[in-house]
C-alpha positions as CSV (number, residue, x, y, z in Angstrom):
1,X,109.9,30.6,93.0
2,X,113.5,28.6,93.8
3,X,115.9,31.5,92.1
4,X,119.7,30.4,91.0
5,X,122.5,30.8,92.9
6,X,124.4,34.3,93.0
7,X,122.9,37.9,91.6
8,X,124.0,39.5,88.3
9,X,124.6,42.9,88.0
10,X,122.1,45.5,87.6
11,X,120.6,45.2,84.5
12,X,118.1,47.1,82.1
13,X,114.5,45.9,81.6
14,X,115.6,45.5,77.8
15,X,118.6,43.2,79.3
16,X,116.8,41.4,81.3
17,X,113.9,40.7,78.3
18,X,117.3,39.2,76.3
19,X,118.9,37.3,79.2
20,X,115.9,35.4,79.7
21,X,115.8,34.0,76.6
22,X,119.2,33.1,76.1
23,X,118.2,31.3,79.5
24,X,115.4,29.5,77.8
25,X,118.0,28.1,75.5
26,X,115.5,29.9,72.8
27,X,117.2,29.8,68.8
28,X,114.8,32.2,67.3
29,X,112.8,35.2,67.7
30,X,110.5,36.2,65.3
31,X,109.7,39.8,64.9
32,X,109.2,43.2,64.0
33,X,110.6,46.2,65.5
34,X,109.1,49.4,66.5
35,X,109.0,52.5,68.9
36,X,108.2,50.4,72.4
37,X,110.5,48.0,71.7
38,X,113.5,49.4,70.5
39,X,115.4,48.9,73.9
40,X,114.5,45.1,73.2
41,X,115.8,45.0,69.9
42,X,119.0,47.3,71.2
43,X,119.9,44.4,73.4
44,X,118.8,41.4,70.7
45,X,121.5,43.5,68.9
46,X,124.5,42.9,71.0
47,X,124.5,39.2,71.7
48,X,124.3,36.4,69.1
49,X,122.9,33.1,71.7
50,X,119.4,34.5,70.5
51,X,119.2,34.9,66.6
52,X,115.9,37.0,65.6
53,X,114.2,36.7,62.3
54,X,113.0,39.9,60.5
55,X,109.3,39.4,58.9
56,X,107.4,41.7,56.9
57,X,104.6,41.6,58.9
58,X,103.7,40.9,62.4
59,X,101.1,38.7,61.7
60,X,103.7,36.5,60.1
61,X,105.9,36.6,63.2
62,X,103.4,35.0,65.1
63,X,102.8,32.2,62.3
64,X,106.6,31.6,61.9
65,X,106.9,30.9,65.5
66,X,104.3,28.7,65.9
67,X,105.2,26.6,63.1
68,X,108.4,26.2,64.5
69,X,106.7,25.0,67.8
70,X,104.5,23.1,66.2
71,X,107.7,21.3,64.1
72,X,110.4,21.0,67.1
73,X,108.1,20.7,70.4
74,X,110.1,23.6,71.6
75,X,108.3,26.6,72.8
76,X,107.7,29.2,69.7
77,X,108.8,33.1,70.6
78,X,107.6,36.2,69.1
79,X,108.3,39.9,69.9
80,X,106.0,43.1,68.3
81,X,105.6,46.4,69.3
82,X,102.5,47.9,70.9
83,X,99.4,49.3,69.1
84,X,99.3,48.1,65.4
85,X,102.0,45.3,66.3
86,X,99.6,43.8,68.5
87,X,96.8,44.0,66.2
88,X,98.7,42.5,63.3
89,X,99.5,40.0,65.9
90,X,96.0,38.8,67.1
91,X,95.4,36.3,64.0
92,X,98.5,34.5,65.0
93,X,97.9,34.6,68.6
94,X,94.2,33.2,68.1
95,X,95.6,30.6,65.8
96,X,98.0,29.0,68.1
97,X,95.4,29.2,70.8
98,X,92.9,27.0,69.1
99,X,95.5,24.8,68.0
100,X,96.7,24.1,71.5
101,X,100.3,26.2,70.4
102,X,103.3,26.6,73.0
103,X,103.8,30.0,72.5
104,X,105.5,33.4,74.3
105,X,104.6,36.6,72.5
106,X,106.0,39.7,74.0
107,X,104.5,42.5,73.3
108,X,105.6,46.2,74.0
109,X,103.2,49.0,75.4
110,X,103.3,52.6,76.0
111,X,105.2,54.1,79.1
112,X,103.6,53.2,82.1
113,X,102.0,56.6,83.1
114,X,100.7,56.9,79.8
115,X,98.6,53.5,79.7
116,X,94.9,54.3,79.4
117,X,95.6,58.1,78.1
118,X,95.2,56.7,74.6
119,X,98.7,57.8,73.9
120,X,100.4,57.3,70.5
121,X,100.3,53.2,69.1
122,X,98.5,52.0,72.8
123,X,96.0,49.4,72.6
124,X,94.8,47.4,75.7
125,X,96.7,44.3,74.7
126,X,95.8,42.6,77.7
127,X,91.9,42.9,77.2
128,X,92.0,43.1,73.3
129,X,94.2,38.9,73.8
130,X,92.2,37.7,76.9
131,X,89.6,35.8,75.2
132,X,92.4,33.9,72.4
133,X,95.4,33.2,75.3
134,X,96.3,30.8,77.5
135,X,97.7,33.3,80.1
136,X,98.8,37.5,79.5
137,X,100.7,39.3,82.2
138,X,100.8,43.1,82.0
139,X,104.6,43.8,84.0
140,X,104.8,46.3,86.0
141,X,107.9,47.2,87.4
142,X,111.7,45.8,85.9
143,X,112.0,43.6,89.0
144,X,108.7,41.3,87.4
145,X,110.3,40.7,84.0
146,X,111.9,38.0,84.6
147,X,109.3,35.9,86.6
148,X,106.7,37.1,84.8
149,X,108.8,35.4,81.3
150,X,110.2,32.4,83.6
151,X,106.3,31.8,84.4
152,X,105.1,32.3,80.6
153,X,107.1,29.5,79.4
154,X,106.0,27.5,82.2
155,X,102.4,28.1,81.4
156,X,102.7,27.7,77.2
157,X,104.5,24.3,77.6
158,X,102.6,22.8,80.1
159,X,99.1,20.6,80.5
160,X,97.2,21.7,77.5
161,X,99.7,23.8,75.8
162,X,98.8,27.4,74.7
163,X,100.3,31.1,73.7
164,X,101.0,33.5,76.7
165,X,101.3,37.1,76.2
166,X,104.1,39.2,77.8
167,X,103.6,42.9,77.8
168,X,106.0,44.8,78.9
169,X,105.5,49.1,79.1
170,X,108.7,51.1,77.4
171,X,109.7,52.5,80.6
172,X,109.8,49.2,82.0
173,X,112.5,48.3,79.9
174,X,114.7,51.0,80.4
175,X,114.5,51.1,84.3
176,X,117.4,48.9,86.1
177,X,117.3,46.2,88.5
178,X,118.9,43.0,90.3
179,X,118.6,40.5,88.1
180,X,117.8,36.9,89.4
181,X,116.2,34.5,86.7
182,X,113.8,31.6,88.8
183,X,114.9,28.0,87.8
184,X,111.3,26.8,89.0
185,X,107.8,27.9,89.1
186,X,104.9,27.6,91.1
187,X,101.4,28.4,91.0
188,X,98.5,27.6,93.7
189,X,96.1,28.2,91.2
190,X,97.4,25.9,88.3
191,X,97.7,22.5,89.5
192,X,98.6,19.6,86.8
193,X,97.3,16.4,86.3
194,X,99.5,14.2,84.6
195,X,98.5,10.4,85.7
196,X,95.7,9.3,85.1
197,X,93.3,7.6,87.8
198,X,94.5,4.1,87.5
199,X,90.5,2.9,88.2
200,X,89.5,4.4,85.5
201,X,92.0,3.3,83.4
202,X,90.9,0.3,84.2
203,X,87.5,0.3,83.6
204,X,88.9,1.8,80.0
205,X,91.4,-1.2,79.4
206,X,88.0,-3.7,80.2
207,X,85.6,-1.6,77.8
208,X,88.8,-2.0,75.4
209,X,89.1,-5.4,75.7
210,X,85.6,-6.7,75.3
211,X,84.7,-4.3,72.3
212,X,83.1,-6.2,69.0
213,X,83.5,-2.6,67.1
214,X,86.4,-1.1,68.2
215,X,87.5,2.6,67.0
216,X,90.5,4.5,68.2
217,X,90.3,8.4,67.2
218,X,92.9,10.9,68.1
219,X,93.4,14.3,67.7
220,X,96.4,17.2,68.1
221,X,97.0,15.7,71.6
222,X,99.0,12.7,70.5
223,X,101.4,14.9,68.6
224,X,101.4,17.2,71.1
225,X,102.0,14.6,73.9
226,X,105.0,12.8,72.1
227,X,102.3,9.8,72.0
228,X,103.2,8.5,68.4
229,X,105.2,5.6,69.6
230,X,102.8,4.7,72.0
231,X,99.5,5.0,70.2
232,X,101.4,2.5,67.5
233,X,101.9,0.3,70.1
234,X,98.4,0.3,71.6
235,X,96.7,-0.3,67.7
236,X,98.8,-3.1,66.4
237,X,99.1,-4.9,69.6
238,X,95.0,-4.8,69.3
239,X,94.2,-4.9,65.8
240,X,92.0,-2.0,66.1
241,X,91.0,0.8,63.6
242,X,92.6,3.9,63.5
243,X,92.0,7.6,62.8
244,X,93.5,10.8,62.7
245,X,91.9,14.6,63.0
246,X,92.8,17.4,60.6
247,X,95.3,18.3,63.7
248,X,96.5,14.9,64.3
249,X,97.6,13.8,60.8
250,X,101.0,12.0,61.2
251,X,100.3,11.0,64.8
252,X,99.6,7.3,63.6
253,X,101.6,6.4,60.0
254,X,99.0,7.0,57.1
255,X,100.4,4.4,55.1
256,X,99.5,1.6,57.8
257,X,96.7,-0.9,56.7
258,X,95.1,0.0,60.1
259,X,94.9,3.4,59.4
260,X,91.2,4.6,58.2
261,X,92.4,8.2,56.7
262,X,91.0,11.5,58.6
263,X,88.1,11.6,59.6
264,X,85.6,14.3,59.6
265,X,84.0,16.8,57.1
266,X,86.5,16.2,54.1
267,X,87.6,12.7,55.7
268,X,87.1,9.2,54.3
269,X,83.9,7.2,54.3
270,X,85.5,4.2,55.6
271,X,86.9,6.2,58.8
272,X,83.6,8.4,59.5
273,X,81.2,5.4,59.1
274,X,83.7,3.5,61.4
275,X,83.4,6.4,63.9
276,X,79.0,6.4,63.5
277,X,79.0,2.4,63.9
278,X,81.5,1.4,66.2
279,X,80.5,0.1,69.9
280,X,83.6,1.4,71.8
281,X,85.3,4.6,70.7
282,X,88.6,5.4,72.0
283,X,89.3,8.9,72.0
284,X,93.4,10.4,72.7
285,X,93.7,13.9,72.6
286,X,90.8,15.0,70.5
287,X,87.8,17.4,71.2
288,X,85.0,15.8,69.6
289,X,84.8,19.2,67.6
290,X,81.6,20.3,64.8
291,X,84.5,19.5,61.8
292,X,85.0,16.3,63.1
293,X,81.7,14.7,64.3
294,X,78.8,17.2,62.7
295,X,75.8,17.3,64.3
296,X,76.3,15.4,67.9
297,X,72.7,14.8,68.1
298,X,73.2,12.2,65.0
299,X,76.4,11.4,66.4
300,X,74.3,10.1,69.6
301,X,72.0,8.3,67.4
302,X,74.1,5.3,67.6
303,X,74.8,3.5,70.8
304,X,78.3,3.3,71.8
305,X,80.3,3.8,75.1
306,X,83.1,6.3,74.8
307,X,86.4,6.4,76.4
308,X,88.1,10.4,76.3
309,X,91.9,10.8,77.6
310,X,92.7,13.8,77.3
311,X,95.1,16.6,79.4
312,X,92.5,18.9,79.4
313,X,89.3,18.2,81.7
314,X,87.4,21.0,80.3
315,X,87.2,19.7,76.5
316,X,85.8,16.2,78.2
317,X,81.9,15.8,77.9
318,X,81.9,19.3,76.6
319,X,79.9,18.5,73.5
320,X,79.7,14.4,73.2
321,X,78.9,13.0,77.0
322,X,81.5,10.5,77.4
323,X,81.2,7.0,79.9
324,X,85.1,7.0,80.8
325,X,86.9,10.2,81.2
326,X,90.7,10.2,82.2
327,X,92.4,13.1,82.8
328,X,96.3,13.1,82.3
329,X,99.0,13.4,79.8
330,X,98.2,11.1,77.0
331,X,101.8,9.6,76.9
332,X,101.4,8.6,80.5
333,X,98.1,7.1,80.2
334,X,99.0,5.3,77.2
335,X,102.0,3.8,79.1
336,X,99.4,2.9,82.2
337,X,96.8,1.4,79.8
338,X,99.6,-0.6,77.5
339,X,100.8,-1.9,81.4
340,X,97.2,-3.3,82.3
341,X,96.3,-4.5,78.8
342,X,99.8,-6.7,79.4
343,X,99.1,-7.7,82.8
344,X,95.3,-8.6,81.7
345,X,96.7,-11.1,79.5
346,X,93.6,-11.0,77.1
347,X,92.8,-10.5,73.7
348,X,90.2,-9.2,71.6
349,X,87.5,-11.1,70.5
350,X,89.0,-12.6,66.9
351,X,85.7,-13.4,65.3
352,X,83.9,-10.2,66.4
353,X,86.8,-8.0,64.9
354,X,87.5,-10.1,62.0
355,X,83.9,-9.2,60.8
356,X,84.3,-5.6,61.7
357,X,87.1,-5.7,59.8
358,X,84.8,-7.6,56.9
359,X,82.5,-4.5,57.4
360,X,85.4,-1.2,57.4
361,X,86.9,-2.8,54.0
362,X,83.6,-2.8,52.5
363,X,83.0,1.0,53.4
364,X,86.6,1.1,52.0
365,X,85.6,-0.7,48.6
366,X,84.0,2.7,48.1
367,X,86.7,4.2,47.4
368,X,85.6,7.5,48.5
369,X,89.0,9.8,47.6
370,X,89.0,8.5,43.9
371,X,88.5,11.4,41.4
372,X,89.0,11.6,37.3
373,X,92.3,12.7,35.6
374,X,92.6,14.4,33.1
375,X,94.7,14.7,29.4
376,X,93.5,18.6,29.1
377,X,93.2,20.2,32.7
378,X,95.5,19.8,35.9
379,X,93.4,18.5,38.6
380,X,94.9,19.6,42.0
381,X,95.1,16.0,43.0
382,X,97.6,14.7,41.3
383,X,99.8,17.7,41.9
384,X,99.4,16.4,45.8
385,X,100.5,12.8,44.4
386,X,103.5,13.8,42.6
387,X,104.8,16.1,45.7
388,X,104.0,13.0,48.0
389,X,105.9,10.9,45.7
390,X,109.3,12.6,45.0
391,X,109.4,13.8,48.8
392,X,108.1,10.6,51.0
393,X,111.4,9.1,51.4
394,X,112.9,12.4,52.5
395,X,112.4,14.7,55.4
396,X,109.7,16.6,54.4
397,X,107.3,18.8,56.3
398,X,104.7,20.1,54.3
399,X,102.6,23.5,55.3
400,X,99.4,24.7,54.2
401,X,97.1,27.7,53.9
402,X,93.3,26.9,54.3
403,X,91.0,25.9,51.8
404,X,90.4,23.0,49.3
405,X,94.1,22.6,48.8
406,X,94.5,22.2,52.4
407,X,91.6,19.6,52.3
408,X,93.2,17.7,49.2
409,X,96.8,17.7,51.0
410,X,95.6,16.1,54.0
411,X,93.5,13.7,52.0
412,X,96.9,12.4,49.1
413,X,99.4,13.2,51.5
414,X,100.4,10.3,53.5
415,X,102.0,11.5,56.7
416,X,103.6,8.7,58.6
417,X,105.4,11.0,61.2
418,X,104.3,13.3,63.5
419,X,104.8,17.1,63.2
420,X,105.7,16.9,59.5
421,X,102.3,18.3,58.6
422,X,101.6,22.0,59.9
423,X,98.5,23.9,58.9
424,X,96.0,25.9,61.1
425,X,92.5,23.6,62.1
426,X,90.5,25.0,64.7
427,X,90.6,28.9,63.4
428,X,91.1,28.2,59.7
429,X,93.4,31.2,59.4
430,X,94.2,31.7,55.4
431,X,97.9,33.2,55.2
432,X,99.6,30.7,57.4
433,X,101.3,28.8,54.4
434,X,104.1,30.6,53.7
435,X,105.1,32.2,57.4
436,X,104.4,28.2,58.3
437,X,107.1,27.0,55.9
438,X,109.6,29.7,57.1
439,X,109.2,28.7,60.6
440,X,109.7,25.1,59.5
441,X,112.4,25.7,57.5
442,X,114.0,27.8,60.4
443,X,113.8,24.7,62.7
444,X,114.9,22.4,60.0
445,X,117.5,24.0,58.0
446,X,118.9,20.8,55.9
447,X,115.0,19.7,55.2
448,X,112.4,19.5,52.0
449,X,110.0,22.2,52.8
450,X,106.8,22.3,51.1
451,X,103.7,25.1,51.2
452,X,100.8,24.0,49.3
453,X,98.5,26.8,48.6
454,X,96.0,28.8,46.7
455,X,96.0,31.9,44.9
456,X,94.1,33.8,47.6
457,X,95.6,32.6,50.5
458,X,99.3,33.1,49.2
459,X,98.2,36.5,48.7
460,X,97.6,37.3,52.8
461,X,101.1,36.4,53.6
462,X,103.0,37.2,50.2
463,X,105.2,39.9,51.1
464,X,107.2,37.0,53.4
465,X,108.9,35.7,49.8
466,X,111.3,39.0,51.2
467,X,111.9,37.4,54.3
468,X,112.7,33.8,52.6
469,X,115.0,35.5,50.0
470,X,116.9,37.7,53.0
471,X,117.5,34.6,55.1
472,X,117.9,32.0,51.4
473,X,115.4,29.8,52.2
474,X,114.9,27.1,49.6
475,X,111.4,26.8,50.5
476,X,108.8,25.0,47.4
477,X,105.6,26.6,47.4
478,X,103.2,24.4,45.5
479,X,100.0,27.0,44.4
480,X,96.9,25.4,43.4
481,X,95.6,28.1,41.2
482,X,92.0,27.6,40.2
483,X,91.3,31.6,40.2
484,X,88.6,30.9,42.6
485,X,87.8,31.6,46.5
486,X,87.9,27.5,46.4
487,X,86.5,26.6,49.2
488,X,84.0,29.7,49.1
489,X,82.8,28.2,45.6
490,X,82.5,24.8,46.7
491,X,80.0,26.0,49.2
492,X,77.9,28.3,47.0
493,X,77.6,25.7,44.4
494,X,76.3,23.3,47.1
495,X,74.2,25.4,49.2
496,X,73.7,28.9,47.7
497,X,72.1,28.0,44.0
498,X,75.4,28.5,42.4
499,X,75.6,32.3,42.8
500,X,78.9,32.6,43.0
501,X,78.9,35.9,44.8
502,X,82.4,37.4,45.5
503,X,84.5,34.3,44.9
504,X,85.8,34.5,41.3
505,X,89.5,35.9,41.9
506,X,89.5,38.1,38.6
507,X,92.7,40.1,38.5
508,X,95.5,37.6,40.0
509,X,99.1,38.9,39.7
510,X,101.2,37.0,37.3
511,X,102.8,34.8,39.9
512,X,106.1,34.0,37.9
513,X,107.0,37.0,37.7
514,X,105.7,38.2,41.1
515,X,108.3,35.5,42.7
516,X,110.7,37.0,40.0
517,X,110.1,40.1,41.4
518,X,111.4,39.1,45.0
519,X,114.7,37.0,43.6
520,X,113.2,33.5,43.3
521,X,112.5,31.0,40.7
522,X,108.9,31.0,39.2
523,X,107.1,28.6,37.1
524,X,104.0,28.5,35.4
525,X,102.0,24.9,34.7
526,X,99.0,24.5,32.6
527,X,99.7,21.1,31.2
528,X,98.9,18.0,33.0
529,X,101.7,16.1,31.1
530,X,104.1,18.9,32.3
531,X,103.5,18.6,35.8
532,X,105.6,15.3,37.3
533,X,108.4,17.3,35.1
534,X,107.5,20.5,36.6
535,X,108.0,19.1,40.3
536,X,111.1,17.6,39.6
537,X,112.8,20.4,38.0
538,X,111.7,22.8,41.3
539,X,112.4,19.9,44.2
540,X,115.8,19.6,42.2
541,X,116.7,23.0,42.9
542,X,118.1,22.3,46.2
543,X,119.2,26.4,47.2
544,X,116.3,28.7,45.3
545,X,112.9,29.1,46.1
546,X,110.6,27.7,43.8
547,X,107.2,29.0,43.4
548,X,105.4,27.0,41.1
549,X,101.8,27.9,39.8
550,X,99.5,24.9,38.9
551,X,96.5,26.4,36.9
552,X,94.2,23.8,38.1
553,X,90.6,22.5,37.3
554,X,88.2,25.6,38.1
555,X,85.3,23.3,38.7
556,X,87.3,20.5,40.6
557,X,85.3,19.6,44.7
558,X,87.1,18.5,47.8
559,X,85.4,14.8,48.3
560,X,83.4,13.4,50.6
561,X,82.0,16.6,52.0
562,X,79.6,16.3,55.1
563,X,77.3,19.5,55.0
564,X,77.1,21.8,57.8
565,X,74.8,20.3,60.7
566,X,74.6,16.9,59.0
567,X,75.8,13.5,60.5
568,X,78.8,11.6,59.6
569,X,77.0,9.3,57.6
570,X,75.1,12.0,55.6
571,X,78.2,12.2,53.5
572,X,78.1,14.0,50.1
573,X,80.8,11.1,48.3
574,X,80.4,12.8,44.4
C-alpha cells in the first residue's frame, strides 16, 4: 500500500475509525449506537465532515445506506454495535449482497481477550456475515484500522460491487497509534478485469450484426456500470429490442418505443416471448436468474446463441451455458463493441428485423398489463398511474417494499433514468420501503420521494416515520392497503386451493392516525374518485410527510404471472 506523505499524530482507534471517513469524503453514516462502539460515536461527536443519521433500528441503518448507494453511486456506510447490532444488521447486509450493493458496515465486537468467551452482546460477526459479504476483516490491533477500512472501500466499489464488513474489538478502539491513511490498495489475490478480450468482442459485434431476432437484456450491471448512455446508444443505433430486469429498471428509458417492459415472472408478454423466440440474445449485466428466465431447461428449448458481458466471470454460464462470454466492465465493453460496430460499417438485416418487429408488436397487441377500473373499489393500479403522472416530469426516485405493490410499481411506473427506482430483487427483503426512501431522501435532499408499500411490509420498518420526523423528511409513502399478505394470497389462490392460511392481515393499526402519532400527515382513501385528488393534495405538501392509505381491491392479481418452474411462455396473462 503507497501511504501519504507525513504522519499524524497518535491517534485513538475510535479517531482513526472517524478520520478515515472523513478521508473517504463519506456525507453520512447511518447508525445506531451501543456499548462497543461508543468510542466511535465519541469521535463522530466532535467533528461535523461526517454527519451520522440516527435510525430506530439497525436493520434500517443498513437499508438507508444502501439506498443511498444504490441512488448516488457512492459507497453506502453503516456503523452498529456488536451482538444484537449485528444481528439486526444481517437482513441489510444480505440485501445489498444479492443486489451487488457498495457497501462498508462497521461493526463493533467485544474486547479482544474476551472474543470467543461468549462475553456480554458477542456474536461471531465474521462467521455469522461470511456467507452474505463480499469481503469481512476482523482488526486486530489499532495500527490495521486504517488499511483494513482504506481496503474495504476498495473492495465494495470495485469489479462486481458488494458490502464489506469491518469489525473492529472495543479495545481496539481505544488503544493509540501512528496514523497513516493508504492513498492506494493492492491485492495479489484480487486482480480486476475491466476490458474486455477484443476477439471476443468481436465475434459478439459479428453474432450482433447478422441476427434476424435480435434481443438485448440487461440487468443491475448497466446501472451499476454507469452504462445507460451507452446501452441507448448501442439499441437505437441497431433498432434492436430492449429489456430490463426487476434490478435494471431505468437502465434503458421505459417510455422508448424499443423498450419491451421487464421481463420476467411479473414482466410483459411481449418482452418474455421476445426473450423465448429470439436468435441472438444480448445479455449486459444480468444473471440469467429463476425470476427472470424460469425453468432454464424450457429456456434451452429454443435455439439461440447468447452473448453475456458481464464484470463478474462467476455469474457467466452459471445457469444458461452461454456461446460468447466477455468479461469486463460493461461501460468499457460497450464503448469497445460501439467502436467495432462503427468501424464494421454494417447494418442489420432491414427485412429480417422489420418482421421481427411485425412479430414483438403482435405479442404487444395483447396487451398483457391491461386490468378493469373501477367506480366502487380502488384498484392499486391506478394509484401507480396517478403517482407516475404528477411526478414524471420531476426528480423522482420511487422506493419499494416487496410484494404485489412492488410488482405493480415496476410494471405502471415508467422509469426512464437510472437509479430513480430502488427496491430489494435478489433477497426480496419486505421492510426496505421506508429505510429506502430515507436513504434517498438523504442523498437527494431538494427531490420527490416516493415509498410505495403494503400494509405488512410498512409494518417491518415503521418505527423509521421517527427518524423521518427527527431529520423532516418530506417523504410520500403511498400504502396499497388490501389487508392481505398480497403476494402470499396471490399464491395460495393459484397453487394452494385457495386456503388462505395465515395471510389475511386482521387487526391493522389505523394508519392515519398511527402517522399522526409520529408528527406527520395521514390520509385515509376508500374512493376511487377521491384518489387523483388525494395524490395531489399529499405531493403538494412540499415539507410534511404524507402517509396516505389506499384501501385497495382485496381480490386484485399482479399480471402476467409465470408459475414457479414454468417457462417464459407458460405465462398465466388473466
Amino acid at each position: 500500500m503507497e501511504l501519504t506523505e507525513g504522519q499524524l499524530a497518535e491517534l485513538t482507534g475510535a479517531e482513526i475509525v472517524s478520520r478515515c471517513l472523513a478521508e473517504e469524503k463519506v456525507k453520512f453514516v447511518f447508525g445506531y449506537p451501543g456499548g462497543a462502539v461508543l468510542p466511535i460515536y465519541d469521535e463522530l461527536g466532535k467533528q461535523d465532515k461526517v454527519k451520522h443519521i440516527l435510525v430506530r433500528h439497525e436493520q434500517a441503518a443498513v437499508h438507508a445506506a444502501d439506498a443511498y448507494s444504490r441512488c448516488t453511486n457512492e459507497v453506502g456506510v453503516a456503523l452498529v454495535t456488536s451482538g444484537p447490532g449485528v444481528t439486526n444488521a444481517i437482513s441489510g447486509i444480505a440485501t445489498a449482497y444479492m443486489d451487488s450493493v457498495p457497501m462498508v458496515v462497521i461493526t463493533g465486537q467485544v474486547p479482544t481477550h474476551a472474543i470467543g468467551q461468549d462475553a456480554f452482546q458477542e456474536v461471531d460477526t465474521v462467521g455469522i456475515t461470511r456467507p452474505c459479504v463480499k469481503h469481512n476483516i476482523l482488526v486486530k490491533n489499532a495500527a490495521d484500522i486504517a488499511p483494513s477500512i482504506k481496503k474495504a472501500f476498495y473492495l465494495a466499489s470495485t469489479g462486481r460491487p458488494g458490502p464489506v464488513v469491518v469489525d473492529i474489538p472495543k479495545d481496539i478502539t481505544i488503544d493509540k497509534t501512528n496514523y497513516f491513511y493508504p492513498k492506494t490498495v493492492e491485492l495479489r489475490s484480487y486482480n480486476l478485469v475491466t476490458k474486455g478480450h477484443s476477439g471476443q468482442i468481436r465475434k459478439a459485434v459479428d453474432l450482433v450484426l447478422n441476427a434476424r431476432r435480435p434481443m438485448i437484456y440487461t440487468g443491475g450491471g448497466i446501472i451499476w456500470g454507469n452504462a445507460s448512455d451507452l446501452l441507448a446508444q448501442l439499441v437505437r443505433s441497431l433498432g434492436y429490442p430492449c429489456t430490463n430486469t426487476l434490478m435494471g429498471l431505468g437502465g434503458y428509458p421505459a417510455t422508448d418505443p424499443l423498450f419491451l417492459g421487464m421481463l420476467g415472472m411479473h414482466g410483459t408478454y411481449e418482452a418474455n416471448m421476445a426473450m423465448q423466440n429470439c436468435d441472438v440474445l444480448l445479455a449486459i449485466g444480468a444473471r440469467f436468474d429463476d425470476r427472470v428466465i424460469g425453468n432454464p431447461a424450457h429456456f434451452a428449448q429454443e435455439a439461440r446463441k447468447i452473448i453475456h458481458i458481464d464484470v463478474d466471470p462467476s455469474s457467466i454460464s452459471k445457469r444458461v451455458k452461454v456461446d460468447i462470454p466477455v468479461v469486463g466492465d460493461v461501460s468499457e465493453v460497450l464503448k469497445e463493441l460501439l467502436a467495432q460496430i462503427g468501424e464494421m460499417k454494417r447494418k442489420p438485416d432491414p427485412v429480417a428485423l422489420k418482421a421481427w418487429w411485425s412479430q414483438i408488436s403482435e405479442w404487444r397487441s395483447r396487451d398483457c398489463l391491461r386490468y378493469e377500473n373501477s367506480d366502487q373499489v380502488i384498484k392499486p393500479q391506478s394509484v401507480v398511474e396517478g403517482v407516475y403522472e404528477l411526478t414524471k416530469n420531476k426528480e423522482t426516485y420511487v422506493t419499494s417494499d416487496v410484494g404485489q405493490h412492488q410488482m405493480w410499481a415496476a410494471q405502471f411506473y415508467k422509469f426512464d433514468h437510472p437509479r430513480r427506482w430502488i427496491n430489494s430483487g435478489g433477497l426480496g427483503t419486505m421492510g426496505v420501503g421506508l429505510p429506502y426512501a430515507m436513504g434517498a431522501q438523504f442523498a437527494h435532499p431538494d427531490a420527490t420521494v416516493v415509498c410505495i408499500t403494503g400494509e405488512a411490509s410498512i409494518q417491518m420498518c415503521i418505527q423509521e416515520l421517527s427518524t423521518a420526523k427527527q431529520y423532516r423528511l418530506p417523504l410520500k409513502i403511498i400504502n396499497l392497503n388490501n389487508r392481505y399478505l398480497g403476494m402470499v394470497r396471490q399464491w395460495q389462490e393459484f397453487f394452494h386451493g385457495n386456503r388462505y392460511s395465515e395471510s389475511y392481515m386482521d387487526a391493522l393499526p389505523d394508519f392515519v392516525k398511527l402517522a399522526e402519532s409520529y408528527g406527520h400527515i395521514g390520509m385515509k382513501i376508500e374512493k376511487p374518485s377521491d384518489v387523483l385528488p388525494a395524490l395531489e393534495e399529499g405531493f403538494a405538501r412540499k415539507d410534511d410527510l404524507v402517509f396516505m392509505d389506499f384501501l385497495t381491491d382485496q381480490k386484485e392479481n399482479v399480471y402476467p404471472m409465470i408459475p414457479g418452474g414454468k417457462g417464459l411462455s407458460e405465462m398465466i396473462l388473466v
